[in-house]
C-alpha positions in Angstrom: 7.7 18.3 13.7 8.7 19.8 10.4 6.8 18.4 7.4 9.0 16.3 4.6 9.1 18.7 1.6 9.5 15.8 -0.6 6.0 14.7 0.2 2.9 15.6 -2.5 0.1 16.6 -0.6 -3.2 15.6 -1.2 -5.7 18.0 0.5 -9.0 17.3 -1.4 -8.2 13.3 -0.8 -8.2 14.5 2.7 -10.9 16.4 3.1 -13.0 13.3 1.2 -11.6 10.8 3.8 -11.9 13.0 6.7 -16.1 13.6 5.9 -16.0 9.8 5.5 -14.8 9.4 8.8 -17.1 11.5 10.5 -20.4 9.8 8.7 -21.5 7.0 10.6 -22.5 5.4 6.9 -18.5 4.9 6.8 -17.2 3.7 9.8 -15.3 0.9 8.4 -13.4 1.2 5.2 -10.9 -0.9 3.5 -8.3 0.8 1.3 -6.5 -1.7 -0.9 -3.4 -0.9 -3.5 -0.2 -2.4 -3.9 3.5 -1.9 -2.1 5.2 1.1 -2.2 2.2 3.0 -3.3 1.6 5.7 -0.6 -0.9 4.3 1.2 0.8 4.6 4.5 2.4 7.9 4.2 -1.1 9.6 3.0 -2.6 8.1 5.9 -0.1 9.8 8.4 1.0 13.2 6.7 -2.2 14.4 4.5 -4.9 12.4 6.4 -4.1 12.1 10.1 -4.0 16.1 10.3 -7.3 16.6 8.8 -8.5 13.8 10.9 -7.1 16.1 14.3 -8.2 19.6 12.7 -12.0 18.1 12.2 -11.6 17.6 16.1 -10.6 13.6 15.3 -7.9 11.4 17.5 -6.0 8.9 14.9 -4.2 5.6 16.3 -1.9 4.2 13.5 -1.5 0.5 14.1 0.8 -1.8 11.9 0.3 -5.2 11.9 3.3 -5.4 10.6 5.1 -4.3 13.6 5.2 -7.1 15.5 4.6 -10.5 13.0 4.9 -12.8 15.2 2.4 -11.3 17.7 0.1 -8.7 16.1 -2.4 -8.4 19.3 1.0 -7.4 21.0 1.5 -4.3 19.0 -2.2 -3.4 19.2 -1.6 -3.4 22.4 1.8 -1.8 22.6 0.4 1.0 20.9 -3.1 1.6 22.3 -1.0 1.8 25.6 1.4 4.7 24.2 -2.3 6.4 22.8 -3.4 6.6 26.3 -0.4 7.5 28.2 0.3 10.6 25.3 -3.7 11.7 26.0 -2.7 12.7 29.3 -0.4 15.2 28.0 -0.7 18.8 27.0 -0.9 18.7 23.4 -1.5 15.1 23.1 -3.4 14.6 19.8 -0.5 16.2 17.5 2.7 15.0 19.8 0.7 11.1 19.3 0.9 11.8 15.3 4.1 13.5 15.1 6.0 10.6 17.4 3.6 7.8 14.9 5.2 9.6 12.2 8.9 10.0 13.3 8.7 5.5 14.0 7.3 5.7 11.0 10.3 7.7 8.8 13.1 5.9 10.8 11.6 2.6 10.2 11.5 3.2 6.3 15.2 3.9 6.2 15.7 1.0 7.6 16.8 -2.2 5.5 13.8 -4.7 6.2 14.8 -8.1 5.7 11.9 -10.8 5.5 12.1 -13.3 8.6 10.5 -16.1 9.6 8.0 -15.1 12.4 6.6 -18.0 15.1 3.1 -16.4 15.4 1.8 -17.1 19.4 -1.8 -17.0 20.4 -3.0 -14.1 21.7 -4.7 -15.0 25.8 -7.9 -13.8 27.3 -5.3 -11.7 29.2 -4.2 -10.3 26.3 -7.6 -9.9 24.9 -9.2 -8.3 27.7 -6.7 -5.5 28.2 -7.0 -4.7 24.7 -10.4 -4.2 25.1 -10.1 -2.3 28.2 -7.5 -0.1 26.4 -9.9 0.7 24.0 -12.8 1.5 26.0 -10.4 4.0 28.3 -8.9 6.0 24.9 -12.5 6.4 24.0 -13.6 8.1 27.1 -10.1 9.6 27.8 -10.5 11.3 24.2 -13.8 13.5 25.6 -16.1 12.9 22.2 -13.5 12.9 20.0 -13.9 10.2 17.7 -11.4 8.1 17.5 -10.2 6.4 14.1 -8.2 3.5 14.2 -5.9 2.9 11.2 -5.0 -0.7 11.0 -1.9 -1.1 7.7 -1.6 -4.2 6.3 -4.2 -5.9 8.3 -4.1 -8.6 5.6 -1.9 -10.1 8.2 -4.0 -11.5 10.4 -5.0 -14.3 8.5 -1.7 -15.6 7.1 -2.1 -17.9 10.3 -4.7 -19.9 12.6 -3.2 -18.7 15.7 -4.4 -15.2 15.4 -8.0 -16.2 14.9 -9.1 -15.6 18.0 -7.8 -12.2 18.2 -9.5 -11.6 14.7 -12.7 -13.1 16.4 -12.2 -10.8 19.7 -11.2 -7.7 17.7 -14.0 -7.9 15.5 -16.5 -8.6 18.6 -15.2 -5.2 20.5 -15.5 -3.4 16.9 -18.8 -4.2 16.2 -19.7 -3.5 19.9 -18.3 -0.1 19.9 -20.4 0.6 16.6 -20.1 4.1 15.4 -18.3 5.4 18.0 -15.3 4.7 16.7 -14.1 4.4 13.2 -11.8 1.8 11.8 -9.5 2.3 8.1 -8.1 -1.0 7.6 -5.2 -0.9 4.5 -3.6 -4.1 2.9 -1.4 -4.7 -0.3 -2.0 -7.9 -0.3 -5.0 -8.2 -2.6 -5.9 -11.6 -2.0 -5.4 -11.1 1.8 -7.6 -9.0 1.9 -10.2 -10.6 0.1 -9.9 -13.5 2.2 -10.2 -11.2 5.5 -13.4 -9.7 4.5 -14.6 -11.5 1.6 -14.5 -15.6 2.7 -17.7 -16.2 5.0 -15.6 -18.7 7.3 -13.2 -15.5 8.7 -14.0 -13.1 11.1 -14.4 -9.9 9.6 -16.2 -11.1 6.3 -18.6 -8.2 5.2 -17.8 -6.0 8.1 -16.4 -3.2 6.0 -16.6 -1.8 2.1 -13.2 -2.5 0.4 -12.1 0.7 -2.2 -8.9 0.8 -4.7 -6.7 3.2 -3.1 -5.9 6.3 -5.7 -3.0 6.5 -7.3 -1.0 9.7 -7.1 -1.5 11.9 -10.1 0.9 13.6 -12.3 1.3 16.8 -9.9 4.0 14.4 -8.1 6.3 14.9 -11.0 6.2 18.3 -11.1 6.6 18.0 -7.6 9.8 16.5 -8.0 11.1 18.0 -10.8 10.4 21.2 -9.0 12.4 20.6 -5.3 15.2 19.6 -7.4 15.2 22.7 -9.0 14.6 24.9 -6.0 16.9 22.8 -3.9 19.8 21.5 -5.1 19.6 23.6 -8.1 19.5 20.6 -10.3 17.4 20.7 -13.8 16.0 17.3 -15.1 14.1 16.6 -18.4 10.7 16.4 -16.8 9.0 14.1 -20.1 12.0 11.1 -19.0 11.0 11.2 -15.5 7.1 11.2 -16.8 7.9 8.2 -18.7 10.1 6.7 -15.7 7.0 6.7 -13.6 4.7 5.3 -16.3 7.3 2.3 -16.7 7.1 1.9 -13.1 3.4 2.1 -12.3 3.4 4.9 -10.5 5.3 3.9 -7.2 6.3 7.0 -5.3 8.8 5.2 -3.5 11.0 4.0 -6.5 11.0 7.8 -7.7 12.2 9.4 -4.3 14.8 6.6 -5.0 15.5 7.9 -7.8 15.5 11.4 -6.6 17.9 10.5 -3.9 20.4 9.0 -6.1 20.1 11.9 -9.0 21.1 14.4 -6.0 24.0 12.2 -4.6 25.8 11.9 -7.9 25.1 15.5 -9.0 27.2 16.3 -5.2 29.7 14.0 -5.0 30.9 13.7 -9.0 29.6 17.2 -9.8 27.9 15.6 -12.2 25.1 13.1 -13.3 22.8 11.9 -16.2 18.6 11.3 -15.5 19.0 8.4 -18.1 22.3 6.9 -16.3 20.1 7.1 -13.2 17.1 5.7 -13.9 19.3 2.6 -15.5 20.5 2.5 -11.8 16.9 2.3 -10.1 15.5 0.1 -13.1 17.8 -2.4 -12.2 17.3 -2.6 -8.6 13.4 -2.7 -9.3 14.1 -6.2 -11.5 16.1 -7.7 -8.2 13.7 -6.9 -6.0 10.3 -7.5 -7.8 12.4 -10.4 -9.2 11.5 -9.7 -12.6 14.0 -12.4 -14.1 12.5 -15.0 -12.1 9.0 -14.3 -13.1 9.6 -14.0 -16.9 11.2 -17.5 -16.6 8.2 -19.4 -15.2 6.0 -17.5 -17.9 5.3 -19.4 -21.2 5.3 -16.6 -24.1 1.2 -17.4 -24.7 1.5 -15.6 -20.8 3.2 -12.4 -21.5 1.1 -12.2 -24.9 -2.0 -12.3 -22.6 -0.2 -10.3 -19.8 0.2 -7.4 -22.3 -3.2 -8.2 -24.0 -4.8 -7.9 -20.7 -3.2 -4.7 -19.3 -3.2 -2.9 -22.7 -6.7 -3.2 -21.9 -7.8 -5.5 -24.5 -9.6 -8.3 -24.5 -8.0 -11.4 -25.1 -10.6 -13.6 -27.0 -10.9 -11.3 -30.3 -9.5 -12.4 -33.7 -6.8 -9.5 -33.9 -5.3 -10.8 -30.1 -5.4 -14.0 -31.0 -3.3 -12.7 -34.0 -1.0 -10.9 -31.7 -0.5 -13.9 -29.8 0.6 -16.3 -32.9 2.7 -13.1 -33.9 5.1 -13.6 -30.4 5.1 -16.7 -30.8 2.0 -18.1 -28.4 -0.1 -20.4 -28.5 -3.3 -18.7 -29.5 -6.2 -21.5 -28.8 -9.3 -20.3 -26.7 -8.1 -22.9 -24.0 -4.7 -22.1 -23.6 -5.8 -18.2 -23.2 -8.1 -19.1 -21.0 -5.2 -21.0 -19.0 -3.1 -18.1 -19.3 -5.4 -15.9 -18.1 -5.9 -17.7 -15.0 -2.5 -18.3 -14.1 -1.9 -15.1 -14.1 -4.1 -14.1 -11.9 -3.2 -17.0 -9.5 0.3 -16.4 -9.3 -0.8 -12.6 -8.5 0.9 -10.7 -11.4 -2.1 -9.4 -11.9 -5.7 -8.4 -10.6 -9.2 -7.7 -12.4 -11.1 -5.0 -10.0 -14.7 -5.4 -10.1 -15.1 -2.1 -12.9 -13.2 -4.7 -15.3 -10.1 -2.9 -15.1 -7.0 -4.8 -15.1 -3.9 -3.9 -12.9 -0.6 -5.5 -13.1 0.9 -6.1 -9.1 4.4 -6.6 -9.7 5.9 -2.8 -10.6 7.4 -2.9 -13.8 6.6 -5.7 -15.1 4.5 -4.4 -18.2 7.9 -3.4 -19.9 9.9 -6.1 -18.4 7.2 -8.7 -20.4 7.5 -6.3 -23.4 11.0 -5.8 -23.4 11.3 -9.9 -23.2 9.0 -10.4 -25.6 10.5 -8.2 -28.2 13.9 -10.4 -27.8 12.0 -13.4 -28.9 
């Protein structure tokens, strides 16, 4: 299967993870990071193949991909593992088919449903486990690594707790023989799955920020343009573009895809008029307008304050604050502070840093706040 050329490799990434994977000291990781960060797509086109060429097998679960019945698609897909293994070339035809599901599903429209989560049975259960056990011995001492996206999943509901208790059981049973990447974008599912004593998997694996892609990805972009479609952009704009928008690959292929469909069908386009285009359809969907109206302006003051990287108890913030407008008391900071972080607009990782979780939302607060 032909590569996408509109994907930035990350080979040292790779070659980190893939060691990992190998060492029995990590045989359970957690990657965390938000949406449309590249989580999924490093994990199937720069780390799967490293994972195969260090003699590896990958199995790419989502359990996303069936809601209402998560221990269905585990299933469902450990089946597909074992029948490809059979087959001449198995290992890369197993990745390459993962990946094509993968693509098509992403150009899909996804709309949110309500799901009826079911119970998984000891039916159920047990042939999971036999599945398992019959990929590990059907792989010939390959390890196998089990990539399980948006795991967070599983505890959105009571009914899959006893394929959480099960899974975790046949995990921990297996030991080092197998390996186990678990991803999530939801921060405080995640934390809850591995973090709150009274679930399942709490402290059965490390959980680790997922990087963020570095500034190569412009270049990237700014480059296959070029070579492509023969299209030249101003490559600072798009730099300041991806700033604005925290660094979300997918809003930027977006924008890539609408740059190159106006350049071919009205001969002619503008970056700025563009990115106007994609801006916009980021404030529908992360709902920016909505957000900024349940916010008090003591919020956004301490919103910035916070992910400017300030701290928010100093004389000159509490300055800033009464300068928008705020109310700048230690209590109602305080308050602020915490509703924030409640309401999941933003997260404080345990180095102190502060991340905001809704993309763009920095300059949509600033923005606001400079109409006061």
């Amino acid at each position: 299967m032909m590569a996408d050329p509109w994907f930035y490799h990350r080979p040292e990434l790779a070659r980190k993870y893939t060691m990992f994977c190998n060492d029995t000291l990590f045989s359970r990781m957690v990657f965390l990071g938000p949406r449309r960060i590249g989580k999924t797509s490093f994990f199937m086109n720069d780390l799967s193949p490293g994972l195969i060429d260090a003699g590896m097998l990958p199995i790419y679960i989502s359990m996303w991909g069936n809601k209402s019945a998560p221990h269905a698609e585990f299933a469902e897909q450990l089946a597909f593992a074992l029948d490809e293994l059979s087959k001449e070339g198995a290992v890369k035809k197993l990745l390459n088919t993962q990946i094509k599901k993968l693509a098509i599903g992403n150009h899909i429209a996804k709309v949110e449903l309500e799901f009826t989560p079911s119970v998984a049975t000891d039916i159920d259960l047990n042939n999971i486990k036999s599945l398992l056990k019959k990929i590990i011995v059907k792989s010939n001492g390959a390890k196998v690594v089990l990539i399980l996206d948006e795991f967070q999943h599983l505890v959105t509901s009571k009914s899959f707790e006893n394929f959480q208790y099960a899974l975790r059981t046949l995990l921990d049973t297996l030991g080092s023989q197998i390996t186990v990447i678990y991803t999530g974008s939801s921060r405080t599912g995640i934390r809850a799955a591995f973090e709150d004593p009274k679930l399942p998997f709490y402290q059965s694996a490390t959980i680790q920020e997922f990087p963020t892609l570095d500034n190569g990805f412009i270049t990237h972009c700014v480059e296959r343009l070029d070579q492509t479609y023969d299209i030249k952009i101003n490559k600072k704009e798009l730099q300041d573009f991806w700033n604005e928008i925290d660094h979300s690959p997918h809003w930027i292929i977006n924008l890539m895809r609408e740059v190159v469909e106006k350049k071919i069908m009205y001969k002619a386009f503008s970056l700025g008029t563009s990115i106007d285009f994609i801006r916009e359809a980021i404030q529908e969907e992360e709902k920016h307008s909505e957000i900024l109206q349940n916010l008090t302006i003591t919020d956004k003051a301490v919103f910035i304050l916070r992910c400017s990287g300030k701290g928010i108890y100093a004389e000159s913030s509490f300055e800033y604050i009464k300068s928008m407008g705020g109310k700048a008391t230690r209590s109602s900071v305080q308050a602020s502070d915490k509703k924030l972080q409640l309401k999941g607009l933003m997260s404080i990782l345990p180095n102190k840093k502060v991340i905001s979780e809704v993309y763009g939302l920095i300059n949509a607060v600033k923005n606001d706040l400079a109409e006061q």
